[in-house]
N, C-alpha and C positions, 0 to 999 in steps of 0.2 A: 271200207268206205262206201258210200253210198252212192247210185248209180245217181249221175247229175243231170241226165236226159230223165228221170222219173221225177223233178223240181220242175221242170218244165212244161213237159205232159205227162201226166201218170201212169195213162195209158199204153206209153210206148216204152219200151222198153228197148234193150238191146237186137232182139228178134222182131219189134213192132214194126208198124207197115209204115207207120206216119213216121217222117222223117223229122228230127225240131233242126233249130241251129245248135245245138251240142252235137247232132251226126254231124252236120255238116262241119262243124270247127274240126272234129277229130279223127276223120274221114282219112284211109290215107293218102290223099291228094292233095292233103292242108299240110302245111307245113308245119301243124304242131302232131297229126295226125303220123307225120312221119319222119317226124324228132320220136316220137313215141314209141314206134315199130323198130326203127335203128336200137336204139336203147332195148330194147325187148332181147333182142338178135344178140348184142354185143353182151347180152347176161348172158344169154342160153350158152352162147362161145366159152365165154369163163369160166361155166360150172362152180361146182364148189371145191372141185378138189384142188389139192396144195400145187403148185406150177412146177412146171419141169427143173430139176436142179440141173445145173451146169458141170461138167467134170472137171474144171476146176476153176477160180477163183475169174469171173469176167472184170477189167475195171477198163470202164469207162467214162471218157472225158466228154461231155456233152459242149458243144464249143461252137458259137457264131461269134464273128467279130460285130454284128450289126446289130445295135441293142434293141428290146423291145419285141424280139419274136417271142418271147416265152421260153427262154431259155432254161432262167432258172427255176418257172412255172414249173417245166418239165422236167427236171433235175429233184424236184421235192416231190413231185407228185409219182413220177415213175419208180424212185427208187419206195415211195409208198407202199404204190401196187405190188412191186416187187415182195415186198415184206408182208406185207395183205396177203398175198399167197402162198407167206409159209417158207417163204426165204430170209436167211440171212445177210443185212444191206450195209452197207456203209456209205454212207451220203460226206464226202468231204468237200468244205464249203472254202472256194481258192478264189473268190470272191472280197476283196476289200469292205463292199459293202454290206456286207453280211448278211442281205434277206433270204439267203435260202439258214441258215442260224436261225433266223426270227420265226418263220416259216414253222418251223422243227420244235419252235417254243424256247427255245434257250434263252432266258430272261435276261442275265447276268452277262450278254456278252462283250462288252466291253470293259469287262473287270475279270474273268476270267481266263486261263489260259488257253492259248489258240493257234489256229496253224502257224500263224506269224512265228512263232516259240519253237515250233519245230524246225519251219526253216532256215530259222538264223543257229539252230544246233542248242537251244536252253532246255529241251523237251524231246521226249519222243512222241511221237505220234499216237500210243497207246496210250499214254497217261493221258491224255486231251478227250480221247472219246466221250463222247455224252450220250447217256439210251435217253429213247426218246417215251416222253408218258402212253401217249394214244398208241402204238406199237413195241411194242419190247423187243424183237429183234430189229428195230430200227434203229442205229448209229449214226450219230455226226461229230464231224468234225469240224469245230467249228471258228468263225472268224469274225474279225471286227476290221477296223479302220488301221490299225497300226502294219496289216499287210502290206498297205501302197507304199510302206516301205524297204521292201525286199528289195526292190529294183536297184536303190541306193544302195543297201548295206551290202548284197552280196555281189556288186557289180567286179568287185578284182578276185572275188573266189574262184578258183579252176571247178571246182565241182556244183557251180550257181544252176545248172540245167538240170542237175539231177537231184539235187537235194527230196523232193517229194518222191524221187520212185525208189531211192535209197530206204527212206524213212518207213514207206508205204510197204515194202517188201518185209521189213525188219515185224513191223505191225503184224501184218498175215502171217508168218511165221510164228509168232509169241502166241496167237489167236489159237491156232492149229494145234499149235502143239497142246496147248491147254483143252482141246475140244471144242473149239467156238470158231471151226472157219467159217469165212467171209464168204458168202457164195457171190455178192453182185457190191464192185466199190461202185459208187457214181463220181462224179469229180467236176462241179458245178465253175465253170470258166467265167473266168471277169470278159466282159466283152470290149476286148483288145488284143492287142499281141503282144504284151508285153510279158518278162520273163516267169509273169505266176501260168498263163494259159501255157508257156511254152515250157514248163514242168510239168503240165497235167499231160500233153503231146506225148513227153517221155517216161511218166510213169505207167502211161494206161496202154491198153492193148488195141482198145478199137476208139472211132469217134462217132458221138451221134450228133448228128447237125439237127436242130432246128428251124425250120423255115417257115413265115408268115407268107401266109394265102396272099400275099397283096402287090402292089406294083413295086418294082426294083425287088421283091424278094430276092432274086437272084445276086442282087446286087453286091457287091464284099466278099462274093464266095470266092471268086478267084485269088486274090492273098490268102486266106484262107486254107488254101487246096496249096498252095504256093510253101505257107507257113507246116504246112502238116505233111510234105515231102519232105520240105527240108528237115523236121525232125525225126523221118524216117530215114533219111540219107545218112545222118550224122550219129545220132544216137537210138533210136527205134527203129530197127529195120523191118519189126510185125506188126509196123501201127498200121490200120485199113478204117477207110469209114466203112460201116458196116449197117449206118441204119440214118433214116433221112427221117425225121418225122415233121409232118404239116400240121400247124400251130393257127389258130386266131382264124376257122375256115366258117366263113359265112355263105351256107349251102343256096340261098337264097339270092345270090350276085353271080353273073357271067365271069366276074371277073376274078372272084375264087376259086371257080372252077376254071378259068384258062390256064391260070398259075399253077394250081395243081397236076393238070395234065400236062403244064411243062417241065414241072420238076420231076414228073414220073416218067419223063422220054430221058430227061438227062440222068435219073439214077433210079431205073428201072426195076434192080435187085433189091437196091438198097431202100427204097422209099415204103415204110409202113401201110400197111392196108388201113390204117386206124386212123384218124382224123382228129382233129382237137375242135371243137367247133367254140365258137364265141361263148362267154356265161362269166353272169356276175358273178357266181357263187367262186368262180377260179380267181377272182379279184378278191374277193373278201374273205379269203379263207386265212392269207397270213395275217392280217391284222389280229386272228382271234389265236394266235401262233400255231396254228393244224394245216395239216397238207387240206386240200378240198377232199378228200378220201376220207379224211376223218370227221372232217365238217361238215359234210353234205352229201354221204356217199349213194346218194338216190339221185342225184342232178346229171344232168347230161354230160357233164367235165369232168366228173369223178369218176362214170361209168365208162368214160373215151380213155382217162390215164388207165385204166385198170385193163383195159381190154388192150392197148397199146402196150402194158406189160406185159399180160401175158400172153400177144405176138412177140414180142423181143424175148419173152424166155423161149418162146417153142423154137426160136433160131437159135438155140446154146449148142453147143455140141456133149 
């Protein structure tokens, strides 16, 4: 591509004395200057080589009860990264509404079989897998609208809490043994507490909370934290949140950043170096049914999921 300060003055170039407004726009003191530099930084991190494997199988429930942080933004786009770097993923989609399904491309999903079918016991969990086009070691599992109603059907089963980590277990075992373990489940939460999130609690091992840079972020986490004891008390006694990531961060506002440095006082271990910053392209990628990774993986949200995976893998054991 051609240097855009030589349209301007000819003469000047990157080394030139005369400064135009292209130095000035891109300067890193401008704030597209140092959207630019971060992005540089956040490649150089990722290198090309495949991401740390895990020893053995991580699943995590990605889970806010407070809708609209980018939950399952980041649920599609992480388990992406994940896969981008040469991991094996399973993105299961415990979502009614299915756009992390849509997201993944799954055309058919309201006439195809889905977790709803596993959980009422018609299916297993294997037979539903779907690989996904733009990554081949990327899996989902995927859902539609007939979920919302588990809560009814299986509300007098003795086994309603554990139905997905029975199913899920069953899954990774058939996988294994055939040669195709699962290094990373993700487990994309309806944003509620109602009994699909409080399946994902007892299947999975750890939680990743998403949180919006903005006012009340905080807000809902305490049921939350409330919800995810209790199904460590009861049924998970190794669930831990294990990773906070900040979602929707507008580098440009005091007020991004106060929330930020609050939520890194309250979960100081846990809260990602990596940032999700604002971008259309993280908006218009499911429409075209691709993670932004596949859609646009030069944009600043693609380059944030990928770098944000792979800090969550260098934290595998």
């Amino acid at each position: 591509m051609s240097d855009p300060r030589k349209l301007v003055n000819p003469s000047a170039g990157a080394n030139g004395a005369a400064q135009t407004d292209w130095d000035r726009f891109v300067s890193p003191e401008s704030p597209l200057g140092s959207e630019l530099a971060e992005d540089h930084k956040r490649l150089a991190e990722i290198g090309q080589e495949s991401f740390k494997k895990p020893s053995q199988t991580r699943i995590i429930a990605v889970a806010n009860q407070k809708g609209g942080v980018g939950k399952t933004t980041s649920a599609v786009n992480l388990a992406a990264g994940l896969a981008k770097g040469g991991l094996r993923v399973l993105l299961i989609d415990d979502d009614p509404q299915g756009n992390a399904t849509t997201a993944l491309g799954v055309e058919d999903r309201d006439s195809a079989p889905s977790l709803y079918d596993v959980l009422i016991g018609n299916r297993s969990l294997l037979s539903i897998l779907r690989p996904t086009e733009s990554l081949p070691n990327l899996y989902v599992a995927p859902s539609n609208i007939s979920l919302s109603l588990v809560d009814v059907e299986l509300a007098d089963e003795a086994d309603r809490r554990q139905r997905l980590r029975d199913s899920l277990q069953e899954c990774l075992k058939d996988l294994h043994e055939h040669g195709n373990a699962i290094d990373y489940v993700i487990i994309d939460c309806p944003p509620s507490m109602s009994l699909l999130p409080i399946n994902a609690l007892v299947a999975a091992n750890e939680v990743l909370i998403p949180v919006q840079t903005e006012y009340y972020a905080l807000e809902g986490l305490s049921q939350l934290l409330r919800t995810i004891e209790a199904a460590k008390n009861s049924d998970n006694p190794t669930l831990e949140i294990s990773t906070i990531l900040l979602t929707m961060v507008s580098k440009n506002t005091n007020l991004s950043a106060e929330v930020a440095q609050n939520v890194r006082e309250y979960f100081p271990e846990q809260t990602l170096r990596t940032e999700i910053p604002r971008s259309v392209r993280l908006a218009e990628s499911p429409s075209f049914g691709e993670t932004v990774i596949t859609y646009e993986p030069r944009s600043s949200g693609a380059i944030a999921y990928r770098a944000a995976a792979h800090e969550l893998a260098e934290r595998a054991n």
